[in-house]
N, C-alpha and C positions, 0 to 999 in steps of 0.2 A: 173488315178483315179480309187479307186475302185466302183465298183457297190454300196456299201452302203455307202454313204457320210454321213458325221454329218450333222445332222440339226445344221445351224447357231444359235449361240445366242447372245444377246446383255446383255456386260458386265453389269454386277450388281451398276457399279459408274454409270453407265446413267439411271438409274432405280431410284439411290438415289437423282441423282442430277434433272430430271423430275418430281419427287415425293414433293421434295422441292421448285420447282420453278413453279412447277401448282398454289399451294395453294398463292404462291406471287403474283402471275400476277393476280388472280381474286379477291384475297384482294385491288390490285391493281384497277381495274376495277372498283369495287364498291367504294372505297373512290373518285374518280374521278366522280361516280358517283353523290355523295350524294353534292359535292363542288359546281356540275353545277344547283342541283334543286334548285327552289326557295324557300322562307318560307314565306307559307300559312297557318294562323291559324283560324278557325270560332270561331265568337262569335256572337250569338244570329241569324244564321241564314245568317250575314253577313261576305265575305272573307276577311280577310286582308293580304295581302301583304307585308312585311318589303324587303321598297326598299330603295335605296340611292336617297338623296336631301341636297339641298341648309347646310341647318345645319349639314349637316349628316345623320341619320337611320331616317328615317320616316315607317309611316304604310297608304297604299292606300287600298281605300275600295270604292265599286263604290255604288251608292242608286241612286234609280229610284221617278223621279217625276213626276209631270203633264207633264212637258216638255222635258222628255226625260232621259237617265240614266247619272250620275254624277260620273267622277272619282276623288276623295277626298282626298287629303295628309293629315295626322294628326300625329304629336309629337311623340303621348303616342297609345301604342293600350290600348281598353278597359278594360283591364285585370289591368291595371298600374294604373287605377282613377277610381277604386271602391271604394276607402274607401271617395272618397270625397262628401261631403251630397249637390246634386240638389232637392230643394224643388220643389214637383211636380207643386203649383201654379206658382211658376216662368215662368215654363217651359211651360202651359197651356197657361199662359198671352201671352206671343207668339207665340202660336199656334194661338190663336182665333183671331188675327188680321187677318191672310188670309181668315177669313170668315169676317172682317169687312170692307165696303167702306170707300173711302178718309185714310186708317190709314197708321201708320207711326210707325217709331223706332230712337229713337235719340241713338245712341252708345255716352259714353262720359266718358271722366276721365281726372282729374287735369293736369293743365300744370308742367310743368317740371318730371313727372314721366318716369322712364327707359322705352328703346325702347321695352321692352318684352310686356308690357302693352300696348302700339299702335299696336304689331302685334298681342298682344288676343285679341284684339278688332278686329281687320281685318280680322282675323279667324274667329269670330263669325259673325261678318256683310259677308263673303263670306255665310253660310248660310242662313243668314235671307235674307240677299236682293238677287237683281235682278238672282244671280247665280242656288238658289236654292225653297225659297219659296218666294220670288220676293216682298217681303214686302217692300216697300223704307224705306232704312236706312243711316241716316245719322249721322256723326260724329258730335261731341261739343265740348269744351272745358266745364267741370263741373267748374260750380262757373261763367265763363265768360257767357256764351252762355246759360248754363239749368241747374238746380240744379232738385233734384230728383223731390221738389214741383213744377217743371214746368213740370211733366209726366200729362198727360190725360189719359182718358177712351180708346180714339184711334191712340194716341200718346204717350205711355209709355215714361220713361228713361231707357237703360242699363245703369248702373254705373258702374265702373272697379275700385276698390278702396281694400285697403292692411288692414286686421284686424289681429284677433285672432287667425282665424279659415279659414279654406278651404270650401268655400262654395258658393251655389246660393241661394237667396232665393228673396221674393216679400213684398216691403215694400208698400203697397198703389200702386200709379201708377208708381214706381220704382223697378225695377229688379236690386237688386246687386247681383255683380260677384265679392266678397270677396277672397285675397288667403294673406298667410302670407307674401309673398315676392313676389318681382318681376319674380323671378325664378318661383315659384309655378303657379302663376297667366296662365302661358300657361297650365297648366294639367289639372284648374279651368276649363278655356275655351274648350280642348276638352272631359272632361268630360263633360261639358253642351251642345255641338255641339251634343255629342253623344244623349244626353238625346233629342236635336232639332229632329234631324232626328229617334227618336228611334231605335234605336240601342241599348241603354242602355234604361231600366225603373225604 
């Protein structure tokens, strides 16, 4: 060997082919990445979650009570039931029973109406009763059991019943939960849950 050796070099194809396959592997990296986060979006202060459930995509969202914090499935996130109109005395009338003794919530809607409408009502009673502001709520059959004129001062009606319009609103000592369809009728209810728990205003 002679005293001055070449310095080694590394052929120019492993330079193209490193060149090319850095920028893949860390493309790589971050897609892999972005698959494993979850999807958390705020609104109003509150996180929600789109996680898998029973139906399929739901949105959890946890709210704190007197009795401690509450992790919440719902449907729709908030963003989905804004255009649906919650009139704020509805939403009031149900507030102001956990300031009243002895009161009560009758949830109720027609027999033979689709099973979507027994489970907005169940949604909405998972709020008002025992789970969250602990108001006793109980179910009816409307027409057999309570019709709206059987609501009191401390004992409202919910009604769950199919109009025109997407809507809450307060008729005398009856709260109707109005949606066009059965289908609708869930978006009704957590928009109005949301408006329960403010979340929404």
């Amino acid at each position: 060997m002679s005293a001055e050796e070449e310095p080694k070099t590394v052929p120019t194809t492993w330079i193209i082919v490193a060149a090319l396959t850095l920028p893949a592997i860390i493309l790589g990296i971050y897609w892999v990445a972005q698959q494993t986060t979850t999807d958390i979006q705020e609104y109003n202060g509150f996180f929600f979650e789109h996680v898998p459930c029973e139906v399929g995509d739901c949105w959890e969202t946890v709210v704190v009570s007197n009795v401690g914090e509450h992790s919440i499935l719902f449907l729709h996130h908030p963003s989905e039931v804004e255009d649906i109109l919650i009139e704020r005395p509805a939403v009031e009338r149900v507030l102001n029973l956990t300031r009243i003794a002895d009161s009560g919530l009758w949830i109720s809607f027609e027999d033979g109406v689709p099973g979507e409408v027994g489970q907005a009502a169940a949604n909405i009673a998972r709020i008002t009763g025992e789970r969250f502001y602990r108001i006793p709520t109980q179910a009816a059959l409307y027409g057999r059991d309570v019709t709206c004129a059987s609501g009191t001062d401390i004992r409202p009606v919910l009604f769950l019943t199919q109009e025109q319009t997407n809507r809450v609103y307060l008729n005398n000592n009856c709260i109707v939960v109005a949606a066009e369809s059965a289908q609708e009728i869930m978006r009704v209810a957590d928009a109005f849950s949301f408006h329960l728990l403010q979340i929404m205003r």
